[in-house]
C-alpha positions as CSV (number, residue, x, y, z in Angstrom):
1,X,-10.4,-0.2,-42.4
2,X,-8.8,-1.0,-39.1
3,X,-7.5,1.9,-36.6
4,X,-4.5,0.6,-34.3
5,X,-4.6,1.4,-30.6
6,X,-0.5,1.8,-29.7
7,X,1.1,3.3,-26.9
8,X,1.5,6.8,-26.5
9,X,4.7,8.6,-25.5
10,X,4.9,8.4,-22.1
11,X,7.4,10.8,-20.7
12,X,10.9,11.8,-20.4
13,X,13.1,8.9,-19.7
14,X,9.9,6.5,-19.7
15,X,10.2,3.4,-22.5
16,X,8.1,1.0,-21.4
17,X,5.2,0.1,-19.4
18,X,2.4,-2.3,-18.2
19,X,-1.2,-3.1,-19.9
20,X,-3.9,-2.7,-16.5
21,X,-7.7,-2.7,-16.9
22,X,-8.8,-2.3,-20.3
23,X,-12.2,-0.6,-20.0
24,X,-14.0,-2.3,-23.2
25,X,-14.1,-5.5,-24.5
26,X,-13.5,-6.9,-28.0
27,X,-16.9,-6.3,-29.4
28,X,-17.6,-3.0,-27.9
29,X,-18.6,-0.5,-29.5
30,X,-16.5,2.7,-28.6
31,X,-16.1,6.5,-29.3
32,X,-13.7,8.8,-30.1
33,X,-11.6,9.6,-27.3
34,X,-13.5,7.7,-24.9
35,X,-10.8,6.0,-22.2
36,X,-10.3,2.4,-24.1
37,X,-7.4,1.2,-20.8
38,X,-4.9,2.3,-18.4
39,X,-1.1,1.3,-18.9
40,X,0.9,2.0,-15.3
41,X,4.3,3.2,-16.1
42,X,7.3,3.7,-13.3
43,X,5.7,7.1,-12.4
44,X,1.8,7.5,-13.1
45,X,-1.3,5.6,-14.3
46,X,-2.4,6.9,-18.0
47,X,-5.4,6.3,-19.8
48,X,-5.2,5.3,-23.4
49,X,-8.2,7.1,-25.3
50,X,-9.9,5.7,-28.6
51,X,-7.9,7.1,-31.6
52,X,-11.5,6.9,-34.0
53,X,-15.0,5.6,-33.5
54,X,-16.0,2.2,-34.1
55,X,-16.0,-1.2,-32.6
56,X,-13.0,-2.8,-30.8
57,X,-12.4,-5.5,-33.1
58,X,-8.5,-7.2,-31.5
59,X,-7.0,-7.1,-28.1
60,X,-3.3,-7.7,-28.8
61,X,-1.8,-6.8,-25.3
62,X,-3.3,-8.2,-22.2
63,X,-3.6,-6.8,-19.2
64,X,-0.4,-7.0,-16.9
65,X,2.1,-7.5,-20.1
66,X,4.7,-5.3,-20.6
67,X,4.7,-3.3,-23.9
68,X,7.1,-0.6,-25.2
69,X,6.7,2.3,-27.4
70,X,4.4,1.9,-30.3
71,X,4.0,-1.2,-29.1
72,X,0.1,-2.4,-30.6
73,X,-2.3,-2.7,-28.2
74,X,-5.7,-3.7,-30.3
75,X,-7.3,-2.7,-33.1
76,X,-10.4,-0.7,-34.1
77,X,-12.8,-1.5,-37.1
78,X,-15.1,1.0,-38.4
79,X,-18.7,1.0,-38.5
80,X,-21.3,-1.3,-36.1
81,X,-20.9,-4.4,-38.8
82,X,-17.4,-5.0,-37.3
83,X,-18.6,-6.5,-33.9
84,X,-19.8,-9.1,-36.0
85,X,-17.4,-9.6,-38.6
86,X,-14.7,-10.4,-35.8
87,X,-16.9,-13.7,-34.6
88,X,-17.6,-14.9,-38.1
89,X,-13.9,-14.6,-39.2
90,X,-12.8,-16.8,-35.4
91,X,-16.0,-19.7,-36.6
92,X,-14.6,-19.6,-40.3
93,X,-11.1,-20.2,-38.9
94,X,-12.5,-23.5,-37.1
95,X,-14.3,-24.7,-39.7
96,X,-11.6,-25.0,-42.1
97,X,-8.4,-26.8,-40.1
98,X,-7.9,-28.5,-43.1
99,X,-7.4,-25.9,-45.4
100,X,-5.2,-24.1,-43.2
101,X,-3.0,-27.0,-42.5
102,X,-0.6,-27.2,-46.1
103,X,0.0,-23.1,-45.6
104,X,0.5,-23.5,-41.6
105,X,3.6,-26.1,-43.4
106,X,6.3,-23.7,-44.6
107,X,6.1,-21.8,-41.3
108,X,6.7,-24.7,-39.2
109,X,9.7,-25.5,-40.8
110,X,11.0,-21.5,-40.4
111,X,13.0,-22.4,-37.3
112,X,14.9,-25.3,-38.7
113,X,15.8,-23.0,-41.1
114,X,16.8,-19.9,-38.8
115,X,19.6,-22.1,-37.3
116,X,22.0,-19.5,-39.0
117,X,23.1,-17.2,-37.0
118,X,22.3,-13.1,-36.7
119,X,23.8,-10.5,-38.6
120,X,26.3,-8.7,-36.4
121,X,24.4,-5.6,-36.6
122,X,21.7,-7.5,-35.5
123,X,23.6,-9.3,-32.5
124,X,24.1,-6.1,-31.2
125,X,20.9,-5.1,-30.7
126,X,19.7,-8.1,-29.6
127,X,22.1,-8.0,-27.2
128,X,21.1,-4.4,-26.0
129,X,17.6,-5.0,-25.9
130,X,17.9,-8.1,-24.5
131,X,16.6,-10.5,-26.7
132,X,17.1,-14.1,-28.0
133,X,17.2,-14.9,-31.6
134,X,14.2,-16.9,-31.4
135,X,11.8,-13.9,-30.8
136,X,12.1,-12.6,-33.9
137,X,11.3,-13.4,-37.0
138,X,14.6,-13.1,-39.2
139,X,13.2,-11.6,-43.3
140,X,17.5,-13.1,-44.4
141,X,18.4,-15.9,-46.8
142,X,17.6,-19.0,-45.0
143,X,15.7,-16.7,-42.1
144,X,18.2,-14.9,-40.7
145,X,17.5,-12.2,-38.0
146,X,18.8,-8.6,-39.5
147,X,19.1,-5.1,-38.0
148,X,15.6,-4.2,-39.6
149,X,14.0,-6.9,-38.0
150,X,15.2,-6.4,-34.6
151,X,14.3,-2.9,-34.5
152,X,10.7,-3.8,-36.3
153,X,10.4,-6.2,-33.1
154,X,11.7,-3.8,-30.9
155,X,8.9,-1.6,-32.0
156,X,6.4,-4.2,-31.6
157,X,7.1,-4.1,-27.9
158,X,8.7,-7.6,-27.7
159,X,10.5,-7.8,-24.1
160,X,12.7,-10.1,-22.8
161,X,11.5,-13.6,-22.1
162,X,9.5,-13.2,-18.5
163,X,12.2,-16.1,-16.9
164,X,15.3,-13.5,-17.4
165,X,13.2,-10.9,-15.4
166,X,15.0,-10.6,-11.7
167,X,11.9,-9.8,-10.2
168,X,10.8,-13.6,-10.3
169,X,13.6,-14.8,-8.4
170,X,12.6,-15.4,-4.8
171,X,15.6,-15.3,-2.0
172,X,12.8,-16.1,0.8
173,X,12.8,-19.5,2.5
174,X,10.3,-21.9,1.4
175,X,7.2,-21.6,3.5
176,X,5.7,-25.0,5.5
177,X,2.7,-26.5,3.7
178,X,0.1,-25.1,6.3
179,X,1.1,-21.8,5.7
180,X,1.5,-21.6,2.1
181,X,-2.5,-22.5,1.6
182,X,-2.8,-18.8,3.9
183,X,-0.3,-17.0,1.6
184,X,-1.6,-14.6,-1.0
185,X,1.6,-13.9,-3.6
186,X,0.8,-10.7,-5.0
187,X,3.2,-9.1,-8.2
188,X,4.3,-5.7,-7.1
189,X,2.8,-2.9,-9.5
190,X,5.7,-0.8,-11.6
191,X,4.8,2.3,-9.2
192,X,5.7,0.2,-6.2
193,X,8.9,-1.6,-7.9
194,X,9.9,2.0,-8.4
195,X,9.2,3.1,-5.3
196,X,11.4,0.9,-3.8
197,X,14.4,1.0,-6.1
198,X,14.4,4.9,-6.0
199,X,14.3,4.7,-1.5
200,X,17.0,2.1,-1.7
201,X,19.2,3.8,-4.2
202,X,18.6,6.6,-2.4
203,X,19.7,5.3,1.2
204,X,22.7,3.7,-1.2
205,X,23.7,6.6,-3.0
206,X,23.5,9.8,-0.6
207,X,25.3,10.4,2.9
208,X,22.2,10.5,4.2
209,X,21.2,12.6,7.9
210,X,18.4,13.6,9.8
211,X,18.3,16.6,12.2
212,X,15.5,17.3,14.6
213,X,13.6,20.1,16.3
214,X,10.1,21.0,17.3
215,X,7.8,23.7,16.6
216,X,5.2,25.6,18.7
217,X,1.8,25.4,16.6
218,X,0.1,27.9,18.6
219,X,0.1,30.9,16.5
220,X,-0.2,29.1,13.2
221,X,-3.7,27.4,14.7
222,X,-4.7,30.7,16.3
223,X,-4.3,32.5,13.2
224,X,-5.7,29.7,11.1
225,X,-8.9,29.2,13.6
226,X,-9.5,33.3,13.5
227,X,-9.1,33.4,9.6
228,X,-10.3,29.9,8.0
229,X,-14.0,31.0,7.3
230,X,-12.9,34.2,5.7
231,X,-10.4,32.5,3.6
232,X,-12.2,29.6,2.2
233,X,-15.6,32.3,1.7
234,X,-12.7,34.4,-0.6
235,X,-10.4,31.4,-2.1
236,X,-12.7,28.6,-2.6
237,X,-10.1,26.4,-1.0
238,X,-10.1,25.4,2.8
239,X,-6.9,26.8,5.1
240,X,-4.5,24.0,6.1
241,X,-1.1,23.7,7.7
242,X,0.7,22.9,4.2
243,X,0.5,26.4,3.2
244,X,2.2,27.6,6.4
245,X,4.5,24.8,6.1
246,X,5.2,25.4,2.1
247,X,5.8,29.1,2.9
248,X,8.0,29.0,5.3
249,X,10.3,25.7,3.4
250,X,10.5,28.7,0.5
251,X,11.7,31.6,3.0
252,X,14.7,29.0,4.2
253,X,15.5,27.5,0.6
254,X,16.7,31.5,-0.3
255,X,18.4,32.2,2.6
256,X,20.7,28.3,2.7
257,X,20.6,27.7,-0.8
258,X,22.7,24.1,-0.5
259,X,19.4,22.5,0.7
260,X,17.7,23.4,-2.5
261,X,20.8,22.0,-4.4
262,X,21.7,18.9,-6.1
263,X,24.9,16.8,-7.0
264,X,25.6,15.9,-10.9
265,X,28.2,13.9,-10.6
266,X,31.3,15.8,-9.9
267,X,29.4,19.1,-10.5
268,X,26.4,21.3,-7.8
269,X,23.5,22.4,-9.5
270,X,21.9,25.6,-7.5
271,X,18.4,25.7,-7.9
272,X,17.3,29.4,-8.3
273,X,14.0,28.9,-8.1
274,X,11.6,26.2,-5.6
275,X,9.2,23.5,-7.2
276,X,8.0,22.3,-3.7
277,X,7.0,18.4,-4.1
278,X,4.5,16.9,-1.5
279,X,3.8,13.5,-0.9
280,X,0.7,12.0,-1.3
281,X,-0.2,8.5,-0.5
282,X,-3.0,6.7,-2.5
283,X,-4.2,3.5,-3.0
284,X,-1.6,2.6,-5.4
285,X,1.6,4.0,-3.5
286,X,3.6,7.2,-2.5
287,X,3.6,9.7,-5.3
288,X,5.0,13.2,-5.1
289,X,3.6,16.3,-7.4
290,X,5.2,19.1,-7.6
291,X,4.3,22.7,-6.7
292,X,5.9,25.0,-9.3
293,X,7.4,28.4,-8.4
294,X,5.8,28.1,-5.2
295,X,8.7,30.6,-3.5
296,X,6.5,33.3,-5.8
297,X,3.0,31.8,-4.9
298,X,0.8,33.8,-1.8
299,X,0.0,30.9,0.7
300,X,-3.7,30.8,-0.9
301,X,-2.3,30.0,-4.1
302,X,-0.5,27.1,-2.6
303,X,-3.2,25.9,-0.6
304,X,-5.5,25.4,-4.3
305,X,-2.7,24.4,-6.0
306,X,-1.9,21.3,-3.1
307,X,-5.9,20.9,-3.6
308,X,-5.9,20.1,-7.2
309,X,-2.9,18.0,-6.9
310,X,-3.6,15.7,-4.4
311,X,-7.3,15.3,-6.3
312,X,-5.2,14.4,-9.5
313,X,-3.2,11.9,-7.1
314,X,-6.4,10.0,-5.5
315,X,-8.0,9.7,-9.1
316,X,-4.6,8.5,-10.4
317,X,-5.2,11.2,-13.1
318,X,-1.6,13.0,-12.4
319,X,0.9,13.4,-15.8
320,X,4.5,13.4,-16.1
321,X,4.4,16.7,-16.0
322,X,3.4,16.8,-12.5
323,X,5.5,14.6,-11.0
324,X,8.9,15.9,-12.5
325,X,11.4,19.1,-11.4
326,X,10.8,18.9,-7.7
327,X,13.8,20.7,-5.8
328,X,12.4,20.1,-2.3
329,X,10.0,18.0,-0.6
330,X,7.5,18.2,2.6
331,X,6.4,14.9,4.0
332,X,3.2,15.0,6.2
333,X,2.9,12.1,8.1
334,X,1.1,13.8,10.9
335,X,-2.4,13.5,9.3
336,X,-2.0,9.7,9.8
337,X,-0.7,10.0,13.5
338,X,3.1,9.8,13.3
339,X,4.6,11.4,16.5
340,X,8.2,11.0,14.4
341,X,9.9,9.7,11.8
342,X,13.0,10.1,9.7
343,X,12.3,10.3,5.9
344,X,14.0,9.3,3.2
345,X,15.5,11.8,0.3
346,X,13.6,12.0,-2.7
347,X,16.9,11.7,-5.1
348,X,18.6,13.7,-6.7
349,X,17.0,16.0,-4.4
350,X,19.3,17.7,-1.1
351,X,16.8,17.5,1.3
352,X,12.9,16.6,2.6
353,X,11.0,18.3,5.8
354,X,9.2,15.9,7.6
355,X,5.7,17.2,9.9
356,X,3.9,14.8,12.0
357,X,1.3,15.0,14.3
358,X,0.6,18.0,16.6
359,X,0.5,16.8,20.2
360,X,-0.7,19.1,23.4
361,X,2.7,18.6,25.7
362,X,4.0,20.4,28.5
363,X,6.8,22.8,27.7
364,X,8.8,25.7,29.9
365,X,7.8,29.4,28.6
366,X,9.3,32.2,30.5
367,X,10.3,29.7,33.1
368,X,7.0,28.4,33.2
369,X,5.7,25.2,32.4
370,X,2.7,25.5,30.3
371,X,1.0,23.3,27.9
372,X,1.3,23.8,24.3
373,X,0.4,22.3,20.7
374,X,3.7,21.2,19.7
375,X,4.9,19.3,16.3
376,X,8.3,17.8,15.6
377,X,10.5,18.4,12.5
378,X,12.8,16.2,10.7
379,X,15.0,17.0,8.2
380,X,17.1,14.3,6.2
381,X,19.9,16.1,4.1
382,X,22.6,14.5,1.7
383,X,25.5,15.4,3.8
384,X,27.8,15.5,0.4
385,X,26.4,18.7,-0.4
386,X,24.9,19.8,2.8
387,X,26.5,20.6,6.5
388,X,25.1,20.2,9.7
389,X,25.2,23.8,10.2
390,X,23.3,24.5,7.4
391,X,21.2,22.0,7.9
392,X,20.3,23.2,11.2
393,X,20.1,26.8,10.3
394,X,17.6,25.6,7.8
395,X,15.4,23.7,10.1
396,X,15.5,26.4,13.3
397,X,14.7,29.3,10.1
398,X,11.3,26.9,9.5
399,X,10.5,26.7,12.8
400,X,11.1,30.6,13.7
401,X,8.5,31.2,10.6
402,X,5.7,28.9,11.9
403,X,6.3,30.4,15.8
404,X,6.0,33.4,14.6
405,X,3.5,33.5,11.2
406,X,3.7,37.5,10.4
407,X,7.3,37.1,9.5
408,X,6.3,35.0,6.3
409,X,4.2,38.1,5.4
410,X,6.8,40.7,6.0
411,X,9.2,38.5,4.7
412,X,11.9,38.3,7.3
């Protein structure tokens, strides 16, 4: 008996996604549970495991198809005598083409026959989903397409034909002939399509600004360089600036609440609580998990929780879970060298910190000019729901915080 392989549910507000590297190939014998391929939604990369034991027997979807829901992605046959059923049933197929050919002769005339149109009900959907008459097979007198057979298609994971997909059309000139043979035309994976939408909706949606300061790193490093060994010996977890940094977001989210806000259409939501995300690029693009109830977590707590995170984000093993609720976000482009930069919201969110790279510079302390490890600050903000005087209240409380380190302990 044959075990199907469909897709999983894949998260709030995910419906779709697309087939990557299946792991096994028909003929394989497989276990239970073990990883059979990935599918790469809008958010994350999940692995599909092996619903039973057996040999993989069908691979319906390919790899970079789209498939819905439930859509089937192969099939599984029982017992080590599958691997070579499958072969023998593709040779019996080719050695009989003749006895195949008077059943093959009622289908073919099916679409002459389908010239009537839909069912209303079924023009709807069809409609919705996007689909053409043709793509499904209509079970009506004289083959017409009804509601059943829409939604049994719709199941199926039958998309849209791949010509009616925008992301094919190219507004680009035409390259010259010697440079075309140098091109490499690459299809953008469904994290980086999202990735892109969500910026530019972003930039398109929000009344987006960006306020600047600096910070004085000297007392975070000092404290950092006297304590590191001691805390890494206790917590297991090496002592980093995101701590510091996550801490002190926390202490200034409570005291200007509008930053840790978002806009519902005609309505603010107040976030009483701080899920901290922090981006984290990988080889597949920028994702951002989430650290939950961080404004409640000691700075050691954040520190393993940003560990085991941004491990989950380099293996691509992150869930939906991880990735969703986020109320603020800290951008660190300093640990690739950015002296500044002004980052984009992470919608619906109110606001995003961004760090970059500490730099020894000369500075005037007590009217003398010293040199110090100094780091600048950016902070974009939706200016719909946040002023500039809050804005910059929240970005001088951060820096006071990280200047001086104890008041994050005393809470002040």
């Amino acid at each position: 008996m044959a075990t199907e392989i469909r897709v999983p549910t894949l998260g709030e507000s995910v419906s779709e996604a697309t087939v990557g590297t299946w792991f096994k190939k028909v003929g394989d014998a497989i276990k239970a549970d073990e990883p059979l391929l990935e599918l790469e939604t809008d958010k994350v990369t999940i692995e599909v495991p092996a619903p039973s034991a057996g040999v993989l027997t069908e691979i319906v979807a390919q790899a970079g198809e789209t498939v819905g829901l439930g859509a089937l992605l192969g099939q599984i046959a029982a017992g080590a005598g599958a691997a070579a059923a499958a072969p023998a049933a593709a040779a019996e197929k080719k050695a009989e083409p003749v006895a195949a050919a008077p059943a093959a002769q009622p289908a073919a005339a099916a679409p002459a026959a389908s010239s009537m149109p839909p069912a209303p009900s079924a023009g709807k959907l069809l409609a919705e989903n996007n689909l053409s008459a043709d793509q499904v097979d209509g079970s009506g007198k004289r083959g017409q397409v009804l509601k059943g057979d829409v939604l049994a298609a719709v199941a199926k994971g039958i998309s849209a034909p791949a010509a009616s997909e925008p992301v094919k059309v190219q507004a680009r000139a035409p390259s010259t002939t010697e440079d075309v043979v140098r091109e490499e035309r690459v299809k953008m994976t469904r994290l980086r399509q999202t990735i892109a939408r969500r910026l530019k909706d972003a930039q398109n949606t929000a009344a987006m600004l960006t306020t600047y300061n600096e910070v004085d790193m000297s007392a975070v490093m000092s404290l950092r360089n006297r304590y590191k060994d001691i805390f890494e010996k206790k917590h297991g977890v090496k002592l980093g600036f995101m701590g510091f940094f996550t801490k002190a977001v926390t202490h200034a989210l409570k005291e200007i609440p509008a930053v840790n806000a978002e806009i519902d259409g005609t309505d603010v939501i107040y976030k009483n609580f701080c899920h901290i995300g922090v981006a984290v690029g990988t080889d597949k693009g920028l994702v951002v998990p989430v650290v939950r109830d961080a404004d409640q977590m000691s700075i050691a707590e954040i520190e393993k929780d940003i560990g085991r995170l941004g491990k989950l984000a380099r293996d691509g093993q992150l869930s939906m879970a991880d990735m969703q609720g986020g109320t603020f976000t800290i951008s660190n482009g300093g640990v690739y060298g950015s002296l500044m930069s002004s980052p984009i919201l992470n919608a619906p969110q109110s606001g995003i910190l961004g760090m970059h790279k500490i730099q020894d510079r000369p500075v005037v302390v007590g009217g003398q000019i010293v040199i110090r490890p100094m780091m600048y600050l950016a902070l974009s903000y939706d200016h719909r729901m946040v002023d500039g005087k809050e804005a910059v209240t929240f970005l001088v409380r951060v820096k006071d915080s990280l200047e001086d380190p104890e008041r994050l302990v005393l809470d002040l």
